[in-house]
Backbone bond lengths (Angstrom), bond angles and torsions (degrees), N, CA, C in turn:
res aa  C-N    CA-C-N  psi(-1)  N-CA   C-N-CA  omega(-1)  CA-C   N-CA-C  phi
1 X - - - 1.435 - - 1.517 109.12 -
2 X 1.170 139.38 126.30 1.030 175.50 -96.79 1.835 120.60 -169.49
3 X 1.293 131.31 91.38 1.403 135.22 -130.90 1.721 84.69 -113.46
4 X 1.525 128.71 124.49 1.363 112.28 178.61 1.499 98.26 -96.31
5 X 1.241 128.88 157.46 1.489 117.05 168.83 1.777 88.45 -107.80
6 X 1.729 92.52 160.13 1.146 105.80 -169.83 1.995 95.53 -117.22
7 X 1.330 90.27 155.85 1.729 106.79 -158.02 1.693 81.61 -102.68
8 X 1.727 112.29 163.47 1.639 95.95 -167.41 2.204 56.38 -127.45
9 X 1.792 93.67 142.84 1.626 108.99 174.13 2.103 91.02 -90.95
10 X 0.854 145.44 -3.34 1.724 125.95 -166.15 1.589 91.32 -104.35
11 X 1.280 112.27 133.98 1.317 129.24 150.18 1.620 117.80 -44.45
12 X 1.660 116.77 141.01 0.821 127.23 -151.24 1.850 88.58 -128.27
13 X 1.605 114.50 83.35 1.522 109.16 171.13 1.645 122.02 -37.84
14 X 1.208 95.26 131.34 1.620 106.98 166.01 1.571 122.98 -17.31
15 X 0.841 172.87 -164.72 1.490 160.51 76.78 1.976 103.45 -58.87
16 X 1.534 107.70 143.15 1.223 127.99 -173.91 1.452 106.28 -151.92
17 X 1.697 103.71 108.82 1.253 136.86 176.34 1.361 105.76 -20.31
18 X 1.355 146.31 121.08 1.402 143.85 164.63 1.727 123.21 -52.43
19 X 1.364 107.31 6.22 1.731 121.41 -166.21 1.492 109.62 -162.96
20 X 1.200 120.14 141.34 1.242 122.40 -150.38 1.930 95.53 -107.61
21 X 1.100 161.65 159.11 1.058 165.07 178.76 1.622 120.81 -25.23
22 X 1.632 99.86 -54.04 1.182 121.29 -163.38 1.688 109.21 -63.55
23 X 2.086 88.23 -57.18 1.641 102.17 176.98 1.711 117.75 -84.75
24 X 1.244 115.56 18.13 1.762 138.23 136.88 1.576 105.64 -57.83
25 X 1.185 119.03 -84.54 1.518 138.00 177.39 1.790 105.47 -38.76
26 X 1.579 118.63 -61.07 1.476 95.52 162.97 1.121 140.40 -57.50
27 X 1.032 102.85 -22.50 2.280 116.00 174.60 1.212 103.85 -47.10
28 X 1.443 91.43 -65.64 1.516 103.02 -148.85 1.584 101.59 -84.97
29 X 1.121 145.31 8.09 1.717 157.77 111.03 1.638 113.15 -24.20
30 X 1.049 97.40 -68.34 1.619 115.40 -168.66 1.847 88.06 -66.87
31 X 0.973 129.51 -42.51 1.492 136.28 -160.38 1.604 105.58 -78.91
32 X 1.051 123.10 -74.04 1.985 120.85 130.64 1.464 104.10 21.83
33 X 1.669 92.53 -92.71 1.719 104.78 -143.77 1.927 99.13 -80.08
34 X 1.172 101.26 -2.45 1.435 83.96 171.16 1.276 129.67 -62.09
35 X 1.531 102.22 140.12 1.349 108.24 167.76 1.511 139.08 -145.27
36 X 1.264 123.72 111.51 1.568 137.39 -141.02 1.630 87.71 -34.05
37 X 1.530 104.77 168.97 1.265 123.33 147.95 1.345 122.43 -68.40
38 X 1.244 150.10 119.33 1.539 153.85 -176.84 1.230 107.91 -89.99
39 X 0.995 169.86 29.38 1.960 166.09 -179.20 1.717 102.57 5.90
40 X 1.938 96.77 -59.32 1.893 94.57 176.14 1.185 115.79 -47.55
41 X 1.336 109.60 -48.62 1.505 107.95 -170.40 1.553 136.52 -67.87
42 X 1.644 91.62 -24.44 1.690 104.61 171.84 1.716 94.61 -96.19
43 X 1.352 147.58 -0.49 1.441 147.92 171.01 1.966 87.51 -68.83
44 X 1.251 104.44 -39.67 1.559 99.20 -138.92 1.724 94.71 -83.03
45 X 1.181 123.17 -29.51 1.387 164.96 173.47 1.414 101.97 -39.57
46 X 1.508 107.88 -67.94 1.600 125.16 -166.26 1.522 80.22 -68.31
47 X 1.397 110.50 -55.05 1.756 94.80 -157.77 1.345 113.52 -36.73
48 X 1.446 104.74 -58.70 1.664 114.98 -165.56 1.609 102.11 -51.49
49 X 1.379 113.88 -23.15 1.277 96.35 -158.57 1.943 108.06 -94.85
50 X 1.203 104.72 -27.03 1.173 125.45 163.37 1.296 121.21 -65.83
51 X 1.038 133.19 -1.89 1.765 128.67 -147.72 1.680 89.11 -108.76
52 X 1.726 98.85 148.14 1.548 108.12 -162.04 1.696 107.85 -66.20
53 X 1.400 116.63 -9.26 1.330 133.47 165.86 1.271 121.12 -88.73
54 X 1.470 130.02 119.13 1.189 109.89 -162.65 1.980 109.36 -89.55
55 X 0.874 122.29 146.63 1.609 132.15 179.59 1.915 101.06 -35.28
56 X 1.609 109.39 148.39 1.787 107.79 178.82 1.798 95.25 -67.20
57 X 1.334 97.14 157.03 1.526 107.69 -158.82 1.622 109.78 -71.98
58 X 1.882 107.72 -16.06 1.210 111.94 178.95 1.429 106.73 -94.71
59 X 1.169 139.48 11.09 1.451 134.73 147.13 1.513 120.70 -108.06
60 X 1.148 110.77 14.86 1.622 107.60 175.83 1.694 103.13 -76.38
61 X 1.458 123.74 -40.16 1.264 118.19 -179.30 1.370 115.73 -50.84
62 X 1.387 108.44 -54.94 1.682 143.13 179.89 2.230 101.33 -43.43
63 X 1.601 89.93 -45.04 1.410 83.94 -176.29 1.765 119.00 -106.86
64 X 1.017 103.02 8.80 1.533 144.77 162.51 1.715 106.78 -49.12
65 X 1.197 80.72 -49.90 1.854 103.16 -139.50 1.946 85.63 -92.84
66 X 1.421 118.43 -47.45 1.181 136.77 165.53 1.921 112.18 -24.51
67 X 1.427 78.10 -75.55 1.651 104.21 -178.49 2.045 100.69 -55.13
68 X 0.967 128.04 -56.81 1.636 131.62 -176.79 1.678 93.68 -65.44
69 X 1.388 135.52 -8.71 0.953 106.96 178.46 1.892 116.88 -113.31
70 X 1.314 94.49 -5.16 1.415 118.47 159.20 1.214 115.05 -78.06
71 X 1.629 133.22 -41.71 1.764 129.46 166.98 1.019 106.72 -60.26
72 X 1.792 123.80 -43.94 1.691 104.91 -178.85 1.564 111.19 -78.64
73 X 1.045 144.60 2.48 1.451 145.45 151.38 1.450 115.44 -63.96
74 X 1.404 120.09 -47.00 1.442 133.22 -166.61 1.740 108.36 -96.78
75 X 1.729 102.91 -11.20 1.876 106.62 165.22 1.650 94.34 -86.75
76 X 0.870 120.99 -44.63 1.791 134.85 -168.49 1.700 101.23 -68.58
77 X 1.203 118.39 -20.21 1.698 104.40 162.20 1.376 108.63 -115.85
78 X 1.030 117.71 -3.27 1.640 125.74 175.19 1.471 88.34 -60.91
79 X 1.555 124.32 -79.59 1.825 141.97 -177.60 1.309 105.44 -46.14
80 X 1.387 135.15 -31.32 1.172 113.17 -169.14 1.742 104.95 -101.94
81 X 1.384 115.69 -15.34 1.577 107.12 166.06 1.464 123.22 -98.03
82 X 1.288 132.79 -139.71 1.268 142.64 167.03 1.273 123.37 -79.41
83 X 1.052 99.05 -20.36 1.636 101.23 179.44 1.581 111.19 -46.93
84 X 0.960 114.26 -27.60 1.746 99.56 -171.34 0.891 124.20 -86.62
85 X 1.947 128.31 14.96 0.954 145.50 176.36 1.761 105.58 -92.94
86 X 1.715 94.12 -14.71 1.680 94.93 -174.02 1.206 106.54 -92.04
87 X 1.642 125.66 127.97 1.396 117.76 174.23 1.787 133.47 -59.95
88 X 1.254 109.45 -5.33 1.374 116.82 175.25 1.393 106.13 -113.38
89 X 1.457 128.74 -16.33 1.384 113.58 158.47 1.506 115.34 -76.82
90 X 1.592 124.45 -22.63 1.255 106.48 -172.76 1.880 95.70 -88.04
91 X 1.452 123.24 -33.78 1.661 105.51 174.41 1.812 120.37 -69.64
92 X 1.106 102.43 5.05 1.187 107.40 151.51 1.722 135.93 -84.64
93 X 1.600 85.01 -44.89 1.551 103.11 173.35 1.774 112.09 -52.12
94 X 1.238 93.03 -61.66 1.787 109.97 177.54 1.442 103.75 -46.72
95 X 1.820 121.66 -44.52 1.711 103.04 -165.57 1.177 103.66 -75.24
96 X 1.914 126.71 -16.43 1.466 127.82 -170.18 1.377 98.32 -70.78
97 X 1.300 117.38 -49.02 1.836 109.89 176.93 1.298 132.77 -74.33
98 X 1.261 99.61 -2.69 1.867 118.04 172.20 1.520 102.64 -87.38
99 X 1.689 115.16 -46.08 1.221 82.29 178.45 1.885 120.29 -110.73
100 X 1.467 96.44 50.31 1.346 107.94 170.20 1.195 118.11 -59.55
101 X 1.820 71.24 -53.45 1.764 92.21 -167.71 1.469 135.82 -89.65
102 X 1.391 108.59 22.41 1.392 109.67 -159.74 1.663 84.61 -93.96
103 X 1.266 115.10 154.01 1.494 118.73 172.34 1.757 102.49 -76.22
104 X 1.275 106.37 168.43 1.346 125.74 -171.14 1.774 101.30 -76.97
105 X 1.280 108.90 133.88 1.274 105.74 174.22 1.466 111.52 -86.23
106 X 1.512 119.25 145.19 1.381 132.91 168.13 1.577 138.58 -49.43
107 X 1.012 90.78 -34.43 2.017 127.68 -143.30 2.223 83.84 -105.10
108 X 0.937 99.24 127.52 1.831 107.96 -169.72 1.998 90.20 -75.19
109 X 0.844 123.76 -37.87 1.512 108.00 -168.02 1.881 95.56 -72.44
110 X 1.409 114.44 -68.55 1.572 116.55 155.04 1.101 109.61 6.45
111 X 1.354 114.39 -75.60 1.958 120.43 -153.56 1.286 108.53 -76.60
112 X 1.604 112.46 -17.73 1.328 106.18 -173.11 1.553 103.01 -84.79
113 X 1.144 115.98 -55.93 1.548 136.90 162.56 1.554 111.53 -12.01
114 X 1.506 100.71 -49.56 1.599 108.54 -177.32 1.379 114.26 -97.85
115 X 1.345 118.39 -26.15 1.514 127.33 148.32 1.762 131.52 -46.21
116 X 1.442 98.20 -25.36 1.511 111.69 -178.94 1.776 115.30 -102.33
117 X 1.757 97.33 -6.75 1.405 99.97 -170.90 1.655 98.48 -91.14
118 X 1.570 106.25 -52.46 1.685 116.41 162.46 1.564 99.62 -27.10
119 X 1.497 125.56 -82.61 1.460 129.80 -146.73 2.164 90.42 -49.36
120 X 1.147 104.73 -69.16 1.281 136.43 179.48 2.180 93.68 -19.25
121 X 1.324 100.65 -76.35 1.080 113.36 -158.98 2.255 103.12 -52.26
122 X 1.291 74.86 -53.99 2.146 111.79 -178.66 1.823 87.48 -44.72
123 X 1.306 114.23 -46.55 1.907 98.82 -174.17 1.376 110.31 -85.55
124 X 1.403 107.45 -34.79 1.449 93.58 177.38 1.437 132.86 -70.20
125 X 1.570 101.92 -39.55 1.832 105.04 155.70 1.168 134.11 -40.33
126 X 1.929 103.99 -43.90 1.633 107.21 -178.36 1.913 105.73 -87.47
127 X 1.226 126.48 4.41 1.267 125.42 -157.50 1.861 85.11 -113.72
128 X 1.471 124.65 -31.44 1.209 111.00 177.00 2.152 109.40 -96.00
129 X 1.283 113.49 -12.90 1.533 124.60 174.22 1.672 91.77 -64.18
130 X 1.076 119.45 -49.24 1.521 118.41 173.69 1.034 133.59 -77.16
131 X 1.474 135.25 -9.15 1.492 143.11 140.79 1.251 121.32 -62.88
132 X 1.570 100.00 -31.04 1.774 105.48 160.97 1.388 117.62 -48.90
133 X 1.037 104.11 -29.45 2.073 106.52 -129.10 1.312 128.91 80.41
134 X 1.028 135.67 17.66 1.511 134.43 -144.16 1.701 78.86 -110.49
135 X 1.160 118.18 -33.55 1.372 103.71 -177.30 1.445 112.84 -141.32
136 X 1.176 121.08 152.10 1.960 124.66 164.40 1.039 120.09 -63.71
137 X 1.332 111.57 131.84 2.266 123.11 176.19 1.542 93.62 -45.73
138 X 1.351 99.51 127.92 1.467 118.45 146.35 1.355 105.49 -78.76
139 X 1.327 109.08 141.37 1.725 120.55 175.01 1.534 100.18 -97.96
């Protein structure tokens, strides 16, 4: 027995890369600089920022900057899961981007004030992302 193979008559289009060079080069940038979410590290974060002592005045910026970069991690899984269907994860979400953007206050009682609202805001987001499920207990 004798097996014929069969020839296919339809053209078979090219294949064309889904990304063009450039937005290759941003991927793999963005893919780089990633860096997981930590829970300890924003736990350890709130502390400082919370603690009945307030942080030395030359690391409040430093831990300032810490805390805004833990809300945009914890707005960035807020949007990408369910949470935003929950009404206290999204008025949370909203105060994390309200107070992204407020500029840094000058005035040392100020910075702390806004330093304690970040820590403040940063536990309660990640303390309700985890009642979701949206995220795993930090120990």
């Amino acid at each position: 027995m004798t097996a014929t193979a069969q020839r296919w008559t339809r053209p078979v289009p090219a294949w064309t890369p889904p990304l063009d060079s450039g937005a290759l080069h941003d991927l793999l940038e963005r893919v780089r600089n990633w860096q997981p979410f930590d829970g300890c590290a924003l736990l350890d974060d709130v502390a400082a920022a919370m603690d009945d002592v307030p942080p030395p005045e030359e690391g409040t910026a430093q831990l300032a900057q810490r805390l805004r970069g833990h809300l945009a991690r914890l707005v960035t899984i807020a949007a990408a899961s369910e949470a935003g269907q929950d009404t206290t994860a999204a008025q949370l979400a909203l105060q994390a981007r309200t107070l992204q953007t407020e500029p840094w206050p000058r005035e040392r009682r100020a910075a702390t004030a806004h330093l304690r609202r970040l820590g403040w805001t940063a536990n309660e987001l990640h303390v309700r992302l985890t009642a979701l499920c949206c995220l795993q207990e930090a120990a």
